[in-house]
C-alpha positions as CSV (number, residue, x, y, z in Angstrom):
1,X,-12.2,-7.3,6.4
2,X,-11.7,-4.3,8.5
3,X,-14.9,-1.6,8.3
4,X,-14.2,2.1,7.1
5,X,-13.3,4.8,9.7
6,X,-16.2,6.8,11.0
7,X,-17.2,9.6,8.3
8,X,-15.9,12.7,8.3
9,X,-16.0,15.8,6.4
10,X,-14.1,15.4,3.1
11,X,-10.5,15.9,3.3
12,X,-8.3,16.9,0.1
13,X,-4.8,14.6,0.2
14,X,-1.3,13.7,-1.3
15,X,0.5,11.0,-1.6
16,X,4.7,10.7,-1.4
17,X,5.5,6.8,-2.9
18,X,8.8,5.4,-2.6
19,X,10.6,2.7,-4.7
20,X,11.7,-0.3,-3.6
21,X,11.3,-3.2,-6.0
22,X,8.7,-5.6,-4.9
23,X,8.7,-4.3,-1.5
24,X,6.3,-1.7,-3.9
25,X,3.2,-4.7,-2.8
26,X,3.9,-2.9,0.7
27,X,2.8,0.3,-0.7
28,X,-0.5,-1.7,-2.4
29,X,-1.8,-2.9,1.0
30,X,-1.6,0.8,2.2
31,X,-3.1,2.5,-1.1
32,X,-5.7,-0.3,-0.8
33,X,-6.9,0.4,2.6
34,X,-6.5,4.2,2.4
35,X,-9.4,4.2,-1.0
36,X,-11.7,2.4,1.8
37,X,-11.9,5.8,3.4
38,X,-14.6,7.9,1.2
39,X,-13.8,10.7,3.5
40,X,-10.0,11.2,1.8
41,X,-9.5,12.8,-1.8
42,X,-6.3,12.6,-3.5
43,X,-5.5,15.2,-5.3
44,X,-2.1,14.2,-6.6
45,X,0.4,11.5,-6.5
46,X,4.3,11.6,-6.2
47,X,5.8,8.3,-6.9
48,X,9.5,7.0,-8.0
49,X,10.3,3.5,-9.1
50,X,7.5,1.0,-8.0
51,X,6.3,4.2,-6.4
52,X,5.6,5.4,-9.8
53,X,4.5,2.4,-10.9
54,X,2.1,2.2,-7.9
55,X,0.6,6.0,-8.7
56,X,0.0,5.1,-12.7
57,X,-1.8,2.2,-11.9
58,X,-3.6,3.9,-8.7
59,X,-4.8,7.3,-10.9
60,X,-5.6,4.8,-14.0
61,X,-8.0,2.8,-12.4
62,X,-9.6,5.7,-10.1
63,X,-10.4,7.4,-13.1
64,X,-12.2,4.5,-14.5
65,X,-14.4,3.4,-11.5
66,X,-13.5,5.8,-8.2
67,X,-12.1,4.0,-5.2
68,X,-12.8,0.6,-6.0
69,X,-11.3,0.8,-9.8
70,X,-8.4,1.9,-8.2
71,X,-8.1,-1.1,-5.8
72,X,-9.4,-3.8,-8.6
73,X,-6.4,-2.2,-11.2
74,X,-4.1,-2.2,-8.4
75,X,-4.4,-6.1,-8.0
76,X,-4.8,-6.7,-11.7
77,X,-1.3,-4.4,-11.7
78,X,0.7,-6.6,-9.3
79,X,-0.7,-10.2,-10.2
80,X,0.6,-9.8,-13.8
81,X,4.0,-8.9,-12.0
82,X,4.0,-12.1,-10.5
83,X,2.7,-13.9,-13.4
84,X,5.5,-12.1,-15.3
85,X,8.0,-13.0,-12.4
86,X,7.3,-16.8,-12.9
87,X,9.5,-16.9,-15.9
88,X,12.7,-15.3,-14.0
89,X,15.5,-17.6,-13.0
90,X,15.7,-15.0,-9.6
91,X,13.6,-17.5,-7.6
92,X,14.5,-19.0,-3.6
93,X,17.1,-21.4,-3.0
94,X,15.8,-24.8,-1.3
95,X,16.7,-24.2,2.0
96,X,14.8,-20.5,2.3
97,X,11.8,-22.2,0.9
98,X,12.0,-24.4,3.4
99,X,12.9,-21.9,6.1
100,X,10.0,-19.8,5.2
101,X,12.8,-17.3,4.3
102,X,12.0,-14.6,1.5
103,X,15.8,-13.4,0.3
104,X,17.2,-14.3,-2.9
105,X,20.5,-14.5,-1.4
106,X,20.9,-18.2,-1.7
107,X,19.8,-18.6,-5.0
108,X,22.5,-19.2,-7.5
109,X,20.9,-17.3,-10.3
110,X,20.5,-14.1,-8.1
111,X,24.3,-15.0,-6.5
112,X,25.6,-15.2,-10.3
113,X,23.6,-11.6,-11.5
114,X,25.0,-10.1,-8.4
115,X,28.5,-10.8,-9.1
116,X,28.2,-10.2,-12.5
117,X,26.9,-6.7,-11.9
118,X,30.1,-6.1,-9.6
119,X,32.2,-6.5,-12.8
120,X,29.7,-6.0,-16.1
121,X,27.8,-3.1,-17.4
122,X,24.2,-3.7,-18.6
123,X,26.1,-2.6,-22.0
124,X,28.6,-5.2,-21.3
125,X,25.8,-8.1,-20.9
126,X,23.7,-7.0,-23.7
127,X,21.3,-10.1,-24.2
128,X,18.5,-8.0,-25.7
129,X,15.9,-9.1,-23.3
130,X,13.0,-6.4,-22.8
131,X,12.0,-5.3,-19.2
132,X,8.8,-7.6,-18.8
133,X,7.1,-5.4,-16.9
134,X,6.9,-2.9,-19.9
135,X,4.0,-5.4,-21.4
136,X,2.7,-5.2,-17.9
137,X,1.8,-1.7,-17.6
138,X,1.0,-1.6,-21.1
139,X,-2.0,-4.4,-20.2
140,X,-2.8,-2.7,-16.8
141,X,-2.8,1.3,-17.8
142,X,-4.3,2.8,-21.2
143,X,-1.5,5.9,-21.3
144,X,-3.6,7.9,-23.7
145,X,-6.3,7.7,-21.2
146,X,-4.2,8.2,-18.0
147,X,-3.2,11.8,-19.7
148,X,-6.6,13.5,-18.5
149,X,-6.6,11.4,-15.4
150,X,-8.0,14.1,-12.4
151,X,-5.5,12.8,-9.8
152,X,-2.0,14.8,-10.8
153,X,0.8,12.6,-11.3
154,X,4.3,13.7,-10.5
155,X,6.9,10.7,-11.8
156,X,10.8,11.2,-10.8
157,X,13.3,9.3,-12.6
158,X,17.3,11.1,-12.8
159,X,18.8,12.6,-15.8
160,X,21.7,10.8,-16.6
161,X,24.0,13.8,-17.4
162,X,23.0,16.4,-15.0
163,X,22.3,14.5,-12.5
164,X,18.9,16.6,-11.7
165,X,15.5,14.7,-11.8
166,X,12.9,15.2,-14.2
167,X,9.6,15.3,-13.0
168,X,6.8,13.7,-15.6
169,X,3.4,15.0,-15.1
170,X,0.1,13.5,-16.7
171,X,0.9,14.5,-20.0
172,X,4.1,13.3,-20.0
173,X,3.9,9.7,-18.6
174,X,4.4,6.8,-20.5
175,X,5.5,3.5,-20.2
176,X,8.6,5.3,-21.0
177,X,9.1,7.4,-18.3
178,X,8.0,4.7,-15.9
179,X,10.7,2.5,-16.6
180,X,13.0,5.3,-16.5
181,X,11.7,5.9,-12.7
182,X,12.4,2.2,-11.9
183,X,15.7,1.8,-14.2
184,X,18.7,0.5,-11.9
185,X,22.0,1.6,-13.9
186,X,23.6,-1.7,-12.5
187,X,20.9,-3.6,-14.2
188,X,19.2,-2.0,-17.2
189,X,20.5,0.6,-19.7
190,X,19.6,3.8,-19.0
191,X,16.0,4.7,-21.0
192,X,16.5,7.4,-23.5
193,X,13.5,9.5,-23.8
194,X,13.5,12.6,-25.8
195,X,17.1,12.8,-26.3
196,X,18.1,11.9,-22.8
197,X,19.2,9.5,-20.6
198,X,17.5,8.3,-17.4
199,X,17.9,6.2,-14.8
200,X,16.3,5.2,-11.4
201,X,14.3,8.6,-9.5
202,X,15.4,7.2,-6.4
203,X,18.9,9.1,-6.9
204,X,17.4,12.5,-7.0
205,X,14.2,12.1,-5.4
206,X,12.6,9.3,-3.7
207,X,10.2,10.7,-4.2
208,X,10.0,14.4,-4.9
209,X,8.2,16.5,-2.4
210,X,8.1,19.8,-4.4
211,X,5.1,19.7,-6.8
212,X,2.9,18.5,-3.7
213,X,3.6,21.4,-2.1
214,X,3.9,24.2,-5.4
215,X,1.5,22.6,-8.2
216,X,-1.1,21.4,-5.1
217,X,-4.1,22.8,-2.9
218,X,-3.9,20.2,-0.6
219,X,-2.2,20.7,3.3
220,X,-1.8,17.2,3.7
221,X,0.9,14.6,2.5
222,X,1.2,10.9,3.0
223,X,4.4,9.8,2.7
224,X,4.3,5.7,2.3
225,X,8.1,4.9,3.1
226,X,9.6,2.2,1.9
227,X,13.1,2.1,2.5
228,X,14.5,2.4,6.6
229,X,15.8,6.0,7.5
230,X,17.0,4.5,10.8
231,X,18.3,0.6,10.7
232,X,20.2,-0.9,14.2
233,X,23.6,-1.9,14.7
234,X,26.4,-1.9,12.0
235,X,26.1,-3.6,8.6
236,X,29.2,-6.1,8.2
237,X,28.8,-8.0,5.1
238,X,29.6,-6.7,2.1
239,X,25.6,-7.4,1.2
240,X,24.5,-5.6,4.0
241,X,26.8,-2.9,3.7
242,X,25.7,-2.3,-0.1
243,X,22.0,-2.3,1.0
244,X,22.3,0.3,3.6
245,X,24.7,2.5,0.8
246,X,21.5,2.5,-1.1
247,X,18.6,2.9,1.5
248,X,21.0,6.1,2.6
249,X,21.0,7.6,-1.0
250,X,17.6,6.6,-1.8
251,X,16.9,8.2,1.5
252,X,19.5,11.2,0.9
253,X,17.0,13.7,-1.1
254,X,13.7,13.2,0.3
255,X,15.4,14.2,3.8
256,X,17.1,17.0,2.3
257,X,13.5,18.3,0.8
258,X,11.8,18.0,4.4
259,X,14.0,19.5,6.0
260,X,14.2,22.3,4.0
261,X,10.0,22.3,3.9
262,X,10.9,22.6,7.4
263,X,12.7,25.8,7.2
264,X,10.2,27.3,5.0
265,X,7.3,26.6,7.4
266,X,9.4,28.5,10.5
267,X,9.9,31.2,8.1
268,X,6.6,31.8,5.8
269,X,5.1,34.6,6.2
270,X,1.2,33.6,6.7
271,X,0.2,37.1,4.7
272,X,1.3,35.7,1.3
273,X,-0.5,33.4,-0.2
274,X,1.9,31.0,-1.9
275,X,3.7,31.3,1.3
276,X,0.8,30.6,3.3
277,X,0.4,26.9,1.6
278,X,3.7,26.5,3.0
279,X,3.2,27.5,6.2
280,X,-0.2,25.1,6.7
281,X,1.9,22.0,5.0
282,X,1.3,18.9,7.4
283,X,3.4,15.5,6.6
284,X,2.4,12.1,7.6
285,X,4.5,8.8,7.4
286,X,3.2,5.5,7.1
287,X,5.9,2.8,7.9
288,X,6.3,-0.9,8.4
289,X,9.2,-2.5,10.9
290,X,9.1,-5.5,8.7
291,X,10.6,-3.9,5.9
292,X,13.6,-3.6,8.6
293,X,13.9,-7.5,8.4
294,X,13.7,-8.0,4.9
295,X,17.1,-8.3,2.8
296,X,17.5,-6.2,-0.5
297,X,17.8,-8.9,-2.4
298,X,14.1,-10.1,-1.6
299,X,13.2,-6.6,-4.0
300,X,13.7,-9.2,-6.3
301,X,10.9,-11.8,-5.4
302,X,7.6,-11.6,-6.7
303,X,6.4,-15.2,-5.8
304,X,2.3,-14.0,-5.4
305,X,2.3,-15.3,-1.6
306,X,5.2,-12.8,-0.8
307,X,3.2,-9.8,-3.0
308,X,0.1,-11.0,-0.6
309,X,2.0,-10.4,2.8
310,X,3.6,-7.5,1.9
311,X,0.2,-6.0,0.7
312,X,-1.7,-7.0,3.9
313,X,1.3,-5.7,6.2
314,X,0.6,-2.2,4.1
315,X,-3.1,-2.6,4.9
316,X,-2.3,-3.3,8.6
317,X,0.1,-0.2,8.5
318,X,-2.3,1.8,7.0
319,X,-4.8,0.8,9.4
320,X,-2.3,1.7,12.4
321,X,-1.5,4.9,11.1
322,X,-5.6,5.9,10.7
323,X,-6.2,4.2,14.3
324,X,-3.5,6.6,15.8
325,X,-3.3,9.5,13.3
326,X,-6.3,9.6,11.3
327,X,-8.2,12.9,13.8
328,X,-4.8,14.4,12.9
329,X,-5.2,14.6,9.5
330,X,-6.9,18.2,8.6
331,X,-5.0,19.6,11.8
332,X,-1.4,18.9,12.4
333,X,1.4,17.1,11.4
334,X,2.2,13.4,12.4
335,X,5.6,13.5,11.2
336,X,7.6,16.0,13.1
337,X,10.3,17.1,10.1
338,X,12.3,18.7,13.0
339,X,13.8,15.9,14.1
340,X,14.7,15.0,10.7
341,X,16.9,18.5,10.6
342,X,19.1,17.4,14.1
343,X,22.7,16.1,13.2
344,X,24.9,13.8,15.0
């Protein structure tokens, strides 16, 4: 087990968490090592899909017993996924077991569910089978609890009709609302809540940046990416080609909100104070290249020895990113958003 950074004055944080199916244990490993450090606060959490999921769970269990509640519900939070998990048909085909391979894309259930989603709505295929990991957060989080939880919460999920995101604070989240960040419309009906219609954050915010920045004290945001803003060569199955559609949506908004954080900061004016918090923002990416290698369909698999490398690639990723970036934090950006603002 790797020892805690030297300490250092306290230093008030955000977190940015993206979705991505189980690729959400990556997100774990870096949550978990990040609480080891007694020198970073979070103040607030902005999460979408098992980003969400991830900053429920997270605030829940801080709120019971500090740093290492958080860590202990975390774990509780993504063994009953696997547990849940066991009862899918989605598991490996033979030969990637054998292989040592972790995509889906040989199994014949996941083969079958992709093609059917290709020509059936989830209102077409109506089979009344509940989303298991509802039961799951409603073992991991007590909601009524989570409501006066000190680390803000900020869950995305996309109004169905306007297309605009909805933003669920403390108050507001739910089991509800956390299914609603994680619903794919190819997959599960849209979750009505209060009259309206949601469906997966990622389309209007993966996750939203805003809040951090309006509702927050703190300068520095940890963005824990997820899904690849660059990716080599040209996709050229139809598989591949789908995947990067959606890691170039899911990626769409969040680039769109940086860059315009971007602007702001050239153009703040350090003598008001609102503007001033804008001015002073830093952003910080932690990243993994072997979320490059994985296929979309392996979003799917929650076998409990996939969960565990994808949580202690996180770790190592968060432990890279403190190694090389942690005297940054406090003092300047790690992330340089200008880049992000260039155009082909």
């Amino acid at each position: 087990m790797r020892r805690p950074h030297a300490a250092r004055e306290p230093l008030l944080i955000d977190l940015a968490l993206q979705g991505g199916g189980s690729h959400g244990a990556f997100t774990w490993g870096v949550l978990d090592r990040l609480l080891e450090e007694e020198w970073l606060t979070i103040e607030a959490i902005s999460g979408t899909s098992a980003g969400a999921m991830n900053a429920a769970v997270m605030a829940y269990g801080h709120m019971q017993g500090g740093a290492a509640g958080a860590r202990a519900a975390l774990e509780a939070f993504w063994k009953r996924v696997s547990r849940a998990a066991a009862f899918s048909p989605l598991k490996r085909g033979p030969l990637d077991v054998l292989l040592g391979r972790w995509s889906l894309d040989n199994s014949p259930a996941y083969v079958a569910m992709d093609l059917a989603t290709r020509v059936f709505s989830p209102y077409d295929l109506d089979l009344g089978m509940p989303n298991p990991l509802a039961s799951v957060l409603a073992e991991t989080i007590d909601f009524d609890a989570l409501h006066a939880a000190p680390i803000k919460l900020f869950i995305t999920a996309t109004n169905v009709h306007t297309g605009r995101p909805r933003v669920f604070r403390n108050a507001d989240v739910s089991p509800a609302a956390l299914m609603a960040s994680a619903c794919l419309p190819f997959m599960f009906q849209a979750v009505e809540i209060d009259g309206q219609a949601y469906w997966d954050g990622g389309y209007s915010g993966n996750p939203t940046m805003t809040p951090l920045i309006n509702e927050c004290c703190s300068d520095d945001t940890i963005i824990v990416g997820i899904n690849p803003v660059e990716r080599p060569g040209i996709p050229k199955s139809a598989r591949d080609i789908l995947n990067r559609l959606n890691e170039v949506a899911f990626n769409a908004v969040l680039l769109k909100e940086l860059q315009m954080m971007a602007l702001l900061r050239d153009v703040a004016d350090p003598g008001n104070e609102k503007m001033k918090h804008w001015a002073q923002m830093r952003v910080h990416l932690v990243q993994s290249d072997l979320l490059l290698t994985l296929g979309a369909s392996s979003k799917l698999n929650a076998e409990w020895e996939f969960l565990c490398l994808l949580r202690d690639e996180g770790r190592a990723a968060a432990e890279a990113f403190l190694s090389e970036h942690g005297p940054a934090l406090g003092k300047r950006s790690t992330l340089p958003i200008e880049y992000l603002m260039k155009t082909d």
